[in-house]
C-alpha positions as CSV (number, residue, x, y, z in Angstrom):
1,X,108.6,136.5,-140.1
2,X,112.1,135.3,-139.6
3,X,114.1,138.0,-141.2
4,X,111.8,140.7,-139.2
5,X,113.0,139.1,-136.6
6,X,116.7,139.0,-137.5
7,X,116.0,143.2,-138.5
8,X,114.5,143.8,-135.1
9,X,117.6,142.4,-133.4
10,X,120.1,144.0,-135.6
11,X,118.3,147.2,-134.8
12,X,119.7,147.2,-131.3
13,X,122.5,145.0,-131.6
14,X,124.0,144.8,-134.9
15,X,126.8,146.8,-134.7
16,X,128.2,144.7,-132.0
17,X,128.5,141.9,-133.8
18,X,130.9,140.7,-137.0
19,X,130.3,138.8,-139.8
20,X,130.7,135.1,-138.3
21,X,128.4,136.1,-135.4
22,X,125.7,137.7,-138.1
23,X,125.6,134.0,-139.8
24,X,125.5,132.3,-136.1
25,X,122.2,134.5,-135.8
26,X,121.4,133.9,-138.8
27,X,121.4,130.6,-138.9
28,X,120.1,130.0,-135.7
29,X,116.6,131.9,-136.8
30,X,116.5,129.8,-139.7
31,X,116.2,126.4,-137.4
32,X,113.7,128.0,-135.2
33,X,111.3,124.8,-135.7
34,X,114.4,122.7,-134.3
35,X,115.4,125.5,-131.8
36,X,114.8,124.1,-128.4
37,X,116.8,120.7,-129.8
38,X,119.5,122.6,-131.3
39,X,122.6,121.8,-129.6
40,X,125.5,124.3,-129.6
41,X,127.4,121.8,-130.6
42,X,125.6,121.1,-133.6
43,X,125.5,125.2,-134.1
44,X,129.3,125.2,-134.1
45,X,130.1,123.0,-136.6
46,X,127.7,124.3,-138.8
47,X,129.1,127.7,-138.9
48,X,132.1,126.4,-138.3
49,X,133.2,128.2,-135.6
50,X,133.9,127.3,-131.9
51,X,131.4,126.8,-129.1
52,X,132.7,129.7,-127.4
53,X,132.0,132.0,-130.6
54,X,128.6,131.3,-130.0
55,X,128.8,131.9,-126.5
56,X,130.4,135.5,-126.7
57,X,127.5,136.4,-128.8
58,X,124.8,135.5,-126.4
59,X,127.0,138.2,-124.4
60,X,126.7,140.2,-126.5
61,X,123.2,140.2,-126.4
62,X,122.8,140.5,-122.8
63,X,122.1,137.1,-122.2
64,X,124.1,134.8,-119.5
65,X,124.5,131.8,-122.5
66,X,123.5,129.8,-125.5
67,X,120.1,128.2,-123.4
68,X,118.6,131.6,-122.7
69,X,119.9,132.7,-126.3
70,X,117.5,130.1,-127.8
71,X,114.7,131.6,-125.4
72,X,115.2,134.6,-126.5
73,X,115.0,133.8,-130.2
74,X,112.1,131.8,-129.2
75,X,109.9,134.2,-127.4
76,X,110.3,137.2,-129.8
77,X,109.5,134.8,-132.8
78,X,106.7,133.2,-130.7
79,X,105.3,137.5,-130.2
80,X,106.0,138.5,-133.7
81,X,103.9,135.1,-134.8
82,X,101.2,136.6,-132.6
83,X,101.1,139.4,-133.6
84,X,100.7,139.3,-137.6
85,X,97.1,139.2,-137.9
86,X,96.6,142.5,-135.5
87,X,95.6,145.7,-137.9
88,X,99.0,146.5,-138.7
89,X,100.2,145.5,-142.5
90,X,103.5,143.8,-142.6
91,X,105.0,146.9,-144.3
92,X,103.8,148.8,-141.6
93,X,105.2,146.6,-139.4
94,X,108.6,146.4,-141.1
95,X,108.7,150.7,-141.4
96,X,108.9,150.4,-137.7
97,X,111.3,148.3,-137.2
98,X,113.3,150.0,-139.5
99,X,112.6,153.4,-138.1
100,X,113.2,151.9,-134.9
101,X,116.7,151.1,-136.0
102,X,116.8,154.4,-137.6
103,X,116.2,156.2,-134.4
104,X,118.6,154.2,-132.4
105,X,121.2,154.4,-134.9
106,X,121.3,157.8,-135.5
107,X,121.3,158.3,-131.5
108,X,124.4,156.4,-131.4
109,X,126.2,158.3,-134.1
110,X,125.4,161.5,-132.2
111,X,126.3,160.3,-129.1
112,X,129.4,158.6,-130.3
113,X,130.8,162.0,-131.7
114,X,133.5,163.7,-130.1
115,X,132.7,167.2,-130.0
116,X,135.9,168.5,-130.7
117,X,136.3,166.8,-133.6
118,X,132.9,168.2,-135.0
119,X,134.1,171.3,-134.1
120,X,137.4,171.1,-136.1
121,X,135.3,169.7,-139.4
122,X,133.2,172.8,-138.7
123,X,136.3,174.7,-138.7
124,X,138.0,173.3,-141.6
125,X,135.0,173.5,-144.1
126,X,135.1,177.0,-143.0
127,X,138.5,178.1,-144.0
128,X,138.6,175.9,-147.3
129,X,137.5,178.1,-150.3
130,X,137.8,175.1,-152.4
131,X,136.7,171.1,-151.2
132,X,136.5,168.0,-153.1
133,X,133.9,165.4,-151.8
134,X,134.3,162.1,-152.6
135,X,132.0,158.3,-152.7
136,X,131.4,155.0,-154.7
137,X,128.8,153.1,-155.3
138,X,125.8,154.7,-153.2
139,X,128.0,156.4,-151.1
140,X,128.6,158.8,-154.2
141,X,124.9,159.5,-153.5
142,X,125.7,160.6,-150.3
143,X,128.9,162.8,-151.7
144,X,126.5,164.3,-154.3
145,X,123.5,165.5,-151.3
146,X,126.9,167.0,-149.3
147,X,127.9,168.8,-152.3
148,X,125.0,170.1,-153.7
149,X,123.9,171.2,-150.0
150,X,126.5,173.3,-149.4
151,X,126.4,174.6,-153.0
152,X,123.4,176.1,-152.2
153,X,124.6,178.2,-149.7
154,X,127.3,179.2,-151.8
155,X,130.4,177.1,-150.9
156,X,133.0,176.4,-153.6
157,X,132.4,172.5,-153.3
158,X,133.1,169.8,-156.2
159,X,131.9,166.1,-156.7
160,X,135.1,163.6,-157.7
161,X,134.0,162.6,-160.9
162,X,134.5,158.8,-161.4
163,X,134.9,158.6,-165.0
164,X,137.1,162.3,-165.3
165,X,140.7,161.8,-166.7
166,X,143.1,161.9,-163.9
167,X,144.5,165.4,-165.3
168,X,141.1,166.6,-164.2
169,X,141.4,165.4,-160.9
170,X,144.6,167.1,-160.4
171,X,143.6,170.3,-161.6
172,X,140.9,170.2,-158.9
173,X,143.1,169.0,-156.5
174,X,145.6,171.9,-157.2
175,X,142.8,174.6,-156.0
176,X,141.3,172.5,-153.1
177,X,142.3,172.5,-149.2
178,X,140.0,169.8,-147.7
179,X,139.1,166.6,-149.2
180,X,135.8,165.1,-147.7
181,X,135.4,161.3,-147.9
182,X,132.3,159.0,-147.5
183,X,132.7,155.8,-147.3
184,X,130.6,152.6,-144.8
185,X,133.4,150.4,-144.8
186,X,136.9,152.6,-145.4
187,X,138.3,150.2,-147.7
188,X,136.5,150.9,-150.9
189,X,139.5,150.7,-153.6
190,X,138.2,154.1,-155.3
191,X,137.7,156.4,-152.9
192,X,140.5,155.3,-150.9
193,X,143.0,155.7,-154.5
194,X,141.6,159.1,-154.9
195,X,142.3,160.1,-151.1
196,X,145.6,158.6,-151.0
197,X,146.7,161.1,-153.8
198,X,145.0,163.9,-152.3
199,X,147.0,163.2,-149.1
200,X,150.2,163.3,-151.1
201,X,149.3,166.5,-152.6
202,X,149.0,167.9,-148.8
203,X,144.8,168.1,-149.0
204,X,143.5,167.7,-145.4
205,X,141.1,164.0,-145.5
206,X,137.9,164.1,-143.4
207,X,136.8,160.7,-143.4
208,X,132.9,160.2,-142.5
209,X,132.6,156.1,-142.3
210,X,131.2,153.6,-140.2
211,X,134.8,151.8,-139.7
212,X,137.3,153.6,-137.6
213,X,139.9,151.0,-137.8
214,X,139.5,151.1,-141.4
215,X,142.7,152.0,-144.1
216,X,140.8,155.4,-144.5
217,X,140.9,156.2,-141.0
218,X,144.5,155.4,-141.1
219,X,145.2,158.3,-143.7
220,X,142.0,160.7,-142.7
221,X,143.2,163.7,-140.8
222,X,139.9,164.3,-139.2
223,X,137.4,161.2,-138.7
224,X,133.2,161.6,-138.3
225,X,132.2,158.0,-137.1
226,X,128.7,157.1,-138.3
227,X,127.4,154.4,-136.5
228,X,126.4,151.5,-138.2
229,X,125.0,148.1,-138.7
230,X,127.1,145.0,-139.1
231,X,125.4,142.9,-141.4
232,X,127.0,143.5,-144.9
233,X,125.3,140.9,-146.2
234,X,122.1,142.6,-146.3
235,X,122.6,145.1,-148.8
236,X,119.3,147.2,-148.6
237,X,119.3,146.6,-144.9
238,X,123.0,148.8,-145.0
239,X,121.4,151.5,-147.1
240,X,119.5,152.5,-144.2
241,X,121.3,152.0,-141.6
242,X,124.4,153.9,-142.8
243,X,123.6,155.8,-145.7
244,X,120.3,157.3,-144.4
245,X,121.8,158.6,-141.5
246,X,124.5,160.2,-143.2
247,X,122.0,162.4,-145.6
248,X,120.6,163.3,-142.0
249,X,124.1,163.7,-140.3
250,X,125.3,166.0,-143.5
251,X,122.0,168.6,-142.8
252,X,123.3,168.2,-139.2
253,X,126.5,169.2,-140.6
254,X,125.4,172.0,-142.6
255,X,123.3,173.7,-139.5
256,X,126.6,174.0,-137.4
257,X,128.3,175.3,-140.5
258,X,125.8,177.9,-141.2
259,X,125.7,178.8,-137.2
260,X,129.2,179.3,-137.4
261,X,129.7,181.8,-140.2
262,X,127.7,185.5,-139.7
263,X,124.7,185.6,-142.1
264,X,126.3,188.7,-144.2
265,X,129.3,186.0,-145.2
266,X,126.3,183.8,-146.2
267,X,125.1,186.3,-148.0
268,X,127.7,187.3,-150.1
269,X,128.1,184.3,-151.4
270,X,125.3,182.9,-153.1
């Protein structure tokens, strides 16, 4: 029950908040028997951070402090409690709270694009006859969907190969004009070696991440922001937050593409 409760306020919230604030909340759900007894005081020092760190997140939140923080936590627990013997099965109830998050998440990464930007991506995908896409870990999932998507309707696109001899790379490089990059955080060490060499080699860098400040952002000459949650701790919680919505965003991507180029050109090249 507690960590719906901690998914149901990180559905709305969570990419408000950073990492020290996440284990405030966190811990705070965890001493919901002590709650109404648990000073802010005591909640400070065993997060060790200040009083008024815990204060800015009740802000945060909407709420005016710490004492109507607690209530909150108290009264959606108290509901949730309630609530678990009605017909719906806990997965069932945890599917909506995640497509809850889902649905607010992805209308935040729409609403948070800048139009011109898209329409830039959009061009540049459209005048590169050759474009490298690039992710680790699960975000190479993501890189693979983009690639093979677009391979279907006949674009010249190619997957950085982890494991390829760096030769390879550059020979790739050498024919490509548009180097597309997924990554949640911006600072994964692999992707961000790989776009550091396509930079040098003059390859435009579209960055599609969740972290604007991030060292990819720095070097991207083009960034697609997709908003998502800040609890990193929670791995499988991430996966849908950012990684779910970019598999949408990229058929979002490939609509605009397809509505930009006459259907003969489409055509002619699969």
């Amino acid at each position: 029950m507690k960590r719906l409760l901690l998914n149901k306020i990180l559905a709305t919230i969570g990419d408000t908040i950073n990492d020290t604030e996440y284990m405030v909340l966190l811990d705070l759900i965890e001493h919901m028997d002590q709650l109404q007894t648990y000073s802010i005081r005591e909640a400070a020092k065993n997060n060790y951070v200040s009083t008024s760190s815990i204060s800015r997140l009740s802000v945060k939140m909407g709420l005016s402090g710490y004492s109507e923080l607690k209530f909150f936590l108290k009264q959606q627990y108290d509901y949730l409690e309630d609530n678990q013997n009605d017909t719906d099965s806990s997965i069932n109830k945890m599917a909506s709270v995640l497509l809850n998050s889902f649905q607010q998440n992805y209308k935040n990464t729409i609403t948070q694009l800048n139009e011109e930007d898209l329409e830039h991506f959009i061009q540049l995908l459209s005048h590169s006859s050759y474009i490298g896409v690039c992710g680790s870990g699960i975000s190479e999932i993501v890189a693979t969907y983009f690639t093979q998507r677009f391979q279907i309707i006949g674009k010249d696109t190619w997957l950085v190969n982890v494991s390829a001899p760096g030769g390879i790379y550059m020979n790739q490089l050498a024919k490509s004009q548009l180097m597309v990059v997924f990554s949640r955080s911006g600072e994964s060490s692999y992707t961000l070696s790989k776009a550091q060499i396509a930079k040098r080699e003059g390859i435009k860098i579209a960055a599609i991440t969740s972290s604007r400040n991030s060292t990819l952002a720095e070097m991207a000459d083009l960034i697609l922001p997709i908003y998502g949650s800040g609890e990193p701790l929670d791995v499988s919680y991430n996966i849908t937050s950012y990684n779910s919505i970019a598999v949408l965003f990229i058929d979002l991507l490939l609509q605009l593409y397809m509505d930009s180029v006459p259907s003969d050109s489409l055509e002619e090249k699969k």
